[in-house]
C-alpha positions as CSV (number, residue, x, y, z in Angstrom):
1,X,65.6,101.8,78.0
2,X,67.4,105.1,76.8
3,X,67.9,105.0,73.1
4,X,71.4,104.8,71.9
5,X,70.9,107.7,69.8
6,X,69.6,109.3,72.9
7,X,72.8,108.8,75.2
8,X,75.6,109.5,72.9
9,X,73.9,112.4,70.8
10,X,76.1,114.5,71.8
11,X,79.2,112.6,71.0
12,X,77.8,111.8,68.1
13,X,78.1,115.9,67.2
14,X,81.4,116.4,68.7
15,X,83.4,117.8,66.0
16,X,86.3,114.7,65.4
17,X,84.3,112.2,67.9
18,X,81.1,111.1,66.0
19,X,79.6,107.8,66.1
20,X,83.1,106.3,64.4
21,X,84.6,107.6,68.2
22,X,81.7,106.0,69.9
23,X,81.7,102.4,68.2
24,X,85.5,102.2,69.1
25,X,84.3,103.4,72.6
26,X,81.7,100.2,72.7
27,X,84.7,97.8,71.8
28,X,87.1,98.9,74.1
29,X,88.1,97.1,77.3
30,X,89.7,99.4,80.7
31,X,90.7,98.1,83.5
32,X,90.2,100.5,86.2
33,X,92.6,99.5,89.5
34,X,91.4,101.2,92.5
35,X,87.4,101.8,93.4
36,X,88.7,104.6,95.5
37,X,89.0,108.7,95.5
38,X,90.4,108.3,91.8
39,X,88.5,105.6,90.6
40,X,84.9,107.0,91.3
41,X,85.3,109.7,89.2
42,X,87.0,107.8,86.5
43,X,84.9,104.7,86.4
44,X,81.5,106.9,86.4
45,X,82.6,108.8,83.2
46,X,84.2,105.7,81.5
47,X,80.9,103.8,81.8
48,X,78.5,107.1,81.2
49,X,80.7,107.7,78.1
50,X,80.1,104.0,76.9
51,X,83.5,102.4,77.0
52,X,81.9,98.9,76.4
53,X,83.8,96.7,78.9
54,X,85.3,98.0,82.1
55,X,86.7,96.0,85.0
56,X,86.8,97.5,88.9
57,X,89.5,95.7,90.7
58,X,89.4,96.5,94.5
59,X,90.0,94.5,97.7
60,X,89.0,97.2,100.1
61,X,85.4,97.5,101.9
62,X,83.9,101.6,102.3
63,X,84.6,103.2,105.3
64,X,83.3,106.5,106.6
65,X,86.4,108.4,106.1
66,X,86.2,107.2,102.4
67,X,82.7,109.6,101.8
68,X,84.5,112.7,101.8
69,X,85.7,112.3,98.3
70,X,84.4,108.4,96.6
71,X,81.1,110.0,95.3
72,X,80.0,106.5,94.3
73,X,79.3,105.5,97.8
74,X,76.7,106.1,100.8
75,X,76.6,106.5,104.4
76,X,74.3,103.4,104.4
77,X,77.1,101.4,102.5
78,X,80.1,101.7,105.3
79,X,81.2,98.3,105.4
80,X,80.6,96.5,101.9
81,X,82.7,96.1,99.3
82,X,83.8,98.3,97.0
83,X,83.8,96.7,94.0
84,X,80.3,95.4,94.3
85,X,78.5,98.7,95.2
86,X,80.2,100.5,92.5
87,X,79.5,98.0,90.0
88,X,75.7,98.0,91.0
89,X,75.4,102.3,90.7
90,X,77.6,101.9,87.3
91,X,75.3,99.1,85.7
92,X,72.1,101.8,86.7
93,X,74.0,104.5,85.2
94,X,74.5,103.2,82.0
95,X,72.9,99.2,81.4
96,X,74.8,98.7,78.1
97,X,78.0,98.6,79.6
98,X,79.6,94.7,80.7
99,X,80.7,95.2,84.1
100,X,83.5,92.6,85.6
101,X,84.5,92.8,89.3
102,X,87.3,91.7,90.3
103,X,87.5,91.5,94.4
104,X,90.8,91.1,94.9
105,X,94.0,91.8,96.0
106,X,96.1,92.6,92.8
107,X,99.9,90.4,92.7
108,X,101.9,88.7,90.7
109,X,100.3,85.6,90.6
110,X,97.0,87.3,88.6
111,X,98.8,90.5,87.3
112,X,99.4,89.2,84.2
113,X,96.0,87.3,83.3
114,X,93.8,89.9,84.8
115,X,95.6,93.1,82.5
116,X,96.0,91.1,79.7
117,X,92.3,91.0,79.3
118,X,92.0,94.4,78.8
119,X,93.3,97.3,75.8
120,X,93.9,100.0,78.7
121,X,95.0,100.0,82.1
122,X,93.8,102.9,84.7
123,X,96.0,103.3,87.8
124,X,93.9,104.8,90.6
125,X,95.6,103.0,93.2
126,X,97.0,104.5,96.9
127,X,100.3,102.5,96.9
128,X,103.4,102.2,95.8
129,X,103.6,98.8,95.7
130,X,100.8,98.3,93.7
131,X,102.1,101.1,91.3
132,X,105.5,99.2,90.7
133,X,103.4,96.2,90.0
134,X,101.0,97.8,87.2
135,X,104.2,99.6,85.8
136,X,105.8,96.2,85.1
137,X,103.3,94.2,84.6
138,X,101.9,96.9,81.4
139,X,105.4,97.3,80.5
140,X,106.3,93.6,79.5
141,X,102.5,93.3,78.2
142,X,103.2,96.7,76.4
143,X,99.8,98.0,77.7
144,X,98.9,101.6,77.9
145,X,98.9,102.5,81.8
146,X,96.8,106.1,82.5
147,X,98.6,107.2,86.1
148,X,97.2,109.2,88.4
149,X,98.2,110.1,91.5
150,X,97.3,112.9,94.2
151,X,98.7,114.2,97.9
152,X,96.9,116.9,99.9
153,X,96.1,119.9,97.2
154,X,98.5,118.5,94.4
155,X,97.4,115.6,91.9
156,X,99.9,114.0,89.0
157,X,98.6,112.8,85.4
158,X,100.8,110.8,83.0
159,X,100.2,108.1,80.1
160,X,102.7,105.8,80.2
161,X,104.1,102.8,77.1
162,X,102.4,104.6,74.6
163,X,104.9,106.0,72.4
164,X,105.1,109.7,70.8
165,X,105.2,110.9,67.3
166,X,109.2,109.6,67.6
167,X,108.4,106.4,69.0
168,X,109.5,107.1,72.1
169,X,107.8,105.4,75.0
170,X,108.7,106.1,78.7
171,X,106.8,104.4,82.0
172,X,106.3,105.0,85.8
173,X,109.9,103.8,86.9
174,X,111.6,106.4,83.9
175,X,110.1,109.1,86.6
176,X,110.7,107.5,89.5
177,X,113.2,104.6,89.0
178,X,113.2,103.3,92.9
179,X,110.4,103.6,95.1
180,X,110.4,105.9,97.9
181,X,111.0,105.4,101.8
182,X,107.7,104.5,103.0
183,X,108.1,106.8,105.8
184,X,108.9,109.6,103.7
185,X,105.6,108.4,101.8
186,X,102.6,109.7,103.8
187,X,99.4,108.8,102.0
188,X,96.3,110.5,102.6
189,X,95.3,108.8,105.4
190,X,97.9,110.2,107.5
191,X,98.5,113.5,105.3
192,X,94.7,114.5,104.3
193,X,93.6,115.4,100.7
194,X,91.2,117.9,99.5
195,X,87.8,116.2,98.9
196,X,87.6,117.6,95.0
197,X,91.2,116.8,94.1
198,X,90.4,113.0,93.2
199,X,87.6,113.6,91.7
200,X,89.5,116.1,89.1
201,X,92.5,113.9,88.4
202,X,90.1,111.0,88.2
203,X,88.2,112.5,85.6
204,X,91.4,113.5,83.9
205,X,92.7,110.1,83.8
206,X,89.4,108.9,82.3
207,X,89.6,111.9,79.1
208,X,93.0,110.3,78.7
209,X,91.4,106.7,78.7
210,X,88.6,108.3,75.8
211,X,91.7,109.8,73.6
212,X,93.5,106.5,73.8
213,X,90.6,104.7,72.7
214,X,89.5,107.1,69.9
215,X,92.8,108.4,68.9
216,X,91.5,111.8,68.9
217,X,93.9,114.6,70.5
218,X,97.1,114.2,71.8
219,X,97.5,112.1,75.1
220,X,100.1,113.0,77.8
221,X,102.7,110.3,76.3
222,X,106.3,111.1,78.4
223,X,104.7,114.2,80.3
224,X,103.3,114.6,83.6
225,X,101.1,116.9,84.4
226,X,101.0,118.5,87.8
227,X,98.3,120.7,89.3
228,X,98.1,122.6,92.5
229,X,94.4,123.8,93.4
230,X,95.6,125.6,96.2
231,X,97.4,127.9,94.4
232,X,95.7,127.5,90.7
233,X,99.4,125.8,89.4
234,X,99.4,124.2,86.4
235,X,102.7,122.2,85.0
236,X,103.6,120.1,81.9
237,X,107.2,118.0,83.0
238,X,108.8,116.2,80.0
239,X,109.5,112.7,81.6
240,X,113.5,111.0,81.2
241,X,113.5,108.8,77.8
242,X,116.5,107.3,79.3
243,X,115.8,104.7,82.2
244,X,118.4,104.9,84.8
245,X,120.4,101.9,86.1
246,X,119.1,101.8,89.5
247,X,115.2,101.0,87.8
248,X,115.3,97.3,87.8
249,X,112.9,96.3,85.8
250,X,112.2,92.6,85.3
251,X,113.1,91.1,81.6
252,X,110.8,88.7,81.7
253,X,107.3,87.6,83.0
254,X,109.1,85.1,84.3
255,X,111.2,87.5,86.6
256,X,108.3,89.6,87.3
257,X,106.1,87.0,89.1
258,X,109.4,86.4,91.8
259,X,109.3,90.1,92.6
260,X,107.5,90.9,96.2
261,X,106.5,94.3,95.7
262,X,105.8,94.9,98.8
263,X,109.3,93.7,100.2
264,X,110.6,96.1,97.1
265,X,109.2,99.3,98.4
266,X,110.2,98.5,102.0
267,X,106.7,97.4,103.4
268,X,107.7,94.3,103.8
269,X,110.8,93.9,105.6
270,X,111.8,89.8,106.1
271,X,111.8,90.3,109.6
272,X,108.2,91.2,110.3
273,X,105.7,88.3,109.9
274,X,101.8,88.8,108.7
275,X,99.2,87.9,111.0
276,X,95.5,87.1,109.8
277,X,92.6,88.8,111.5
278,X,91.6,85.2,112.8
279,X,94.8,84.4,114.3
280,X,95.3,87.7,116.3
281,X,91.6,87.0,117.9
282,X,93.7,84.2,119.4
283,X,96.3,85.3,120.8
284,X,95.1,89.4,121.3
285,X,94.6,88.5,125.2
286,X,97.7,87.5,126.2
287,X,100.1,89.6,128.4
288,X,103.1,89.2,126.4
289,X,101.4,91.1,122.9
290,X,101.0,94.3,122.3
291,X,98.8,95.5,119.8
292,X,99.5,99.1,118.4
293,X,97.3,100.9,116.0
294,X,99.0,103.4,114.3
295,X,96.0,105.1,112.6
296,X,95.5,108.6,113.8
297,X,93.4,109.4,117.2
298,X,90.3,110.5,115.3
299,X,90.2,107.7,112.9
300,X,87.0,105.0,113.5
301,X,86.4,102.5,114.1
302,X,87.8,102.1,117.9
303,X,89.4,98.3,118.8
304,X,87.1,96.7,121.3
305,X,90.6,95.3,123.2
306,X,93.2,96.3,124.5
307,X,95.7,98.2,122.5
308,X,98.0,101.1,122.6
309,X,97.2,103.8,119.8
310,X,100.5,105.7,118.5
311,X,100.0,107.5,115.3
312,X,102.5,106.9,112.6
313,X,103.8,110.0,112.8
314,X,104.7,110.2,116.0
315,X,106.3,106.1,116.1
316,X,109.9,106.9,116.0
317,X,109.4,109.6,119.1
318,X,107.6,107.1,121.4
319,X,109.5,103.6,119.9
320,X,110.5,103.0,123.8
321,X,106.8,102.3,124.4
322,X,106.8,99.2,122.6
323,X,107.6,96.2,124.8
324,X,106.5,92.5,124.7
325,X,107.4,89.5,123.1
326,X,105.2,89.8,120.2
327,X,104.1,93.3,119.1
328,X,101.2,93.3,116.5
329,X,101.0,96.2,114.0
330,X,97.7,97.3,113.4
331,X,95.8,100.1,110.7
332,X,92.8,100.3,108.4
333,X,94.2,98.5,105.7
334,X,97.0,97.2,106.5
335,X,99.6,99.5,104.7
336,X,100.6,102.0,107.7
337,X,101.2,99.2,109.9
338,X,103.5,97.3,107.5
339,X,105.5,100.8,107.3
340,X,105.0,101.0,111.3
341,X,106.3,97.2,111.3
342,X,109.4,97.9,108.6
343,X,110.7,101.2,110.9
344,X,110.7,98.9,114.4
345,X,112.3,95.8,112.9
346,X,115.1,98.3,111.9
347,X,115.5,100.2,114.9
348,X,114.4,96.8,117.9
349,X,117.5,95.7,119.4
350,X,115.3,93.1,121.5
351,X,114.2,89.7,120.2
352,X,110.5,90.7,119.5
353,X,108.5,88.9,117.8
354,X,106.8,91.8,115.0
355,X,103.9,91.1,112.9
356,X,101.5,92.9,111.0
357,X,97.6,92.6,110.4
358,X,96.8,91.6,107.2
359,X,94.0,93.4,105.6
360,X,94.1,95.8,108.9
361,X,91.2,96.6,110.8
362,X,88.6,95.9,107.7
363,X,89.4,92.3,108.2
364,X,88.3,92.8,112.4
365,X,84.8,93.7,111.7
366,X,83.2,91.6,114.7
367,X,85.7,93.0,117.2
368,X,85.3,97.2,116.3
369,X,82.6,99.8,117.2
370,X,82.2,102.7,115.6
């Protein structure tokens, strides 16, 4: 076992750190939402610093597309859960650290328990919804939210409810008081990102995690920072103190748990209905479903079954390709599809019957080759 001593010497020199910034290190608590591009990088210098609780919430399994940029996971590890793998490599990395996985998907219903748990909340999530969720949830527990966001070559950084030397305190919905079209949302999936860009932004949002735990520096309270690697950019924004009308925040817990998030950032649109993985395997065969993937052509794994593949880029050219009496949405995780499923419902004059997988294609495991 490596001495304490040992492992944070060098904090312990840091000029304004020293062991007073480590012990408040060991008592704090992070939750880190999203085991992804953002949360690899964050999670492994949270724990190697020695923040002494951190929690990994995640309900996604690794996929090969996924090694390109989550540095906590293996070729041998396509398939298994996220949270467990990166809870095993971060207990290795640093034993002293108490580790809580959470392997689940993140609502309104456990929101409020799960964050309340913990002193700061890291947002390395790929969604809108689940951003929206986290912003009110940490607003009406008044909980410090570190956001980080990236698209292609760009990545965003902003601390959010913590409140600046006027007590001025802004959150995610002061910058972006409704969410966006999902179709005008691409996320990297469809759009690509640079391999490194996560991995900066994530370790950004975790130095933001340290300053709010130690109180040394300055964090990025009402400012988001923007960088471009492309083009070596580098901006400071001061965010909106004044919330506009159209944000609609929830007043209460009570109001937040009857929000559907996902029906509030169109992904969820009351005419399209979710199917389960199980439940498609029973009715895939039959003549009058079609399944469409809307993942794009070089994507794995491949549908064992018959299906139609139409990237989600392409869906609004080639809608007149979509006939049967119940048309089954299908992608990796579930989010393209509900987007795929949102844009039909509102252009289908027929009486289809639209659903959407659940989970997407992690949840088909037995009926997929790679």
């Amino acid at each position: 076992m490596i001495e304490r001593d040992t492992r944070y010497s060098r904090h312990y020199r840091l000029a304004g750190f020293g062991q007073d910034g480590q012990t408040k290190l060991q008592h704090g608590n992070v939750l880190v939402v999203g085991a992804g591009g953002l949360g690899c990088p964050a999670l492994q210098y949270l724990v190697a610093a020695g923040v002494g609780t951190i929690g990994i919430v995640d309900h996604d399994h690794i996929e090969g597309s996924n090694l390109q940029r989550q540095v906590l996971f293996n070729t041998d590890e396509v398939g298994l859960p996220k949270t467990k793998i990166a809870a095993a490599k971060l207990r290795l990395l640093n034993p002293e650290i108490d580790i809580h996985e959470h392997f689940l998907y993140l609502s309104t219903d456990n929101a409020i328990k799960l964050i309340n748990g913990y002193d700061v909340v890291v947002d390395c999530t790929d969604n809108f919804a689940t951003r929206y969720l986290l912003c009110d949830a940490c607003m009406l527990l008044n909980k410090p939210l570190v956001f980080g966001a990236i698209y292609q070559y760009e990545g965003q950084l902003a601390v959010f409810n913590v409140p600046d030397n006027l007590g001025v305190k802004t959150t995610y919905r002061h910058l972006f008081p409704s969410p966006p079209n999902p179709m005008d949302a691409p996320d990297c999936n469809s759009a690509g990102v640079l391999g490194v860009l996560p991995g900066l932004i994530g370790t950004m949002q975790a130095t933001e995690t340290i300053k709010l735990l130690t109180g040394i520096g300055h964090v990025l309270s009402n400012k988001l920072l923007t960088i471009n690697l492309l083009y070596n950019q580098q901006i400071v924004l001061d965010i909106p103190h004044t919330l506009p009308n159209d944000a609609m925040f929830p007043d209460s817990l009570e109001a937040f748990k009857t929000i559907d998030y996902e029906t509030l950032c169109g992904l969820k649109p009351k005419t399209v209905q979710p199917i389960t993985a199980k439940d498609l395997m029973a009715i895939h065969h039959r003549p009058d479903v079609l399944i469409v993937d809307v993942r794009n052509p070089n994507e794995l794994p491949k549908l064992t079954f018959n299906h139609v593949r139409i990237p989600l880029s392409r869906l609004s050219d080639e809608l007149h390709r979509l006939h049967g009496k119940h048309i089954v949405f299908v992608c990796q995780s579930g989010v393209r599809s509900l987007a795929a499923a949102a844009l039909l419902s509102e252009k289908t004059t027929n009486n289809s019957q639209i659903s959407n997988l659940v989970g997407g294609i992690n949840t088909l495991e037995c009926y997929t080759n790679g």
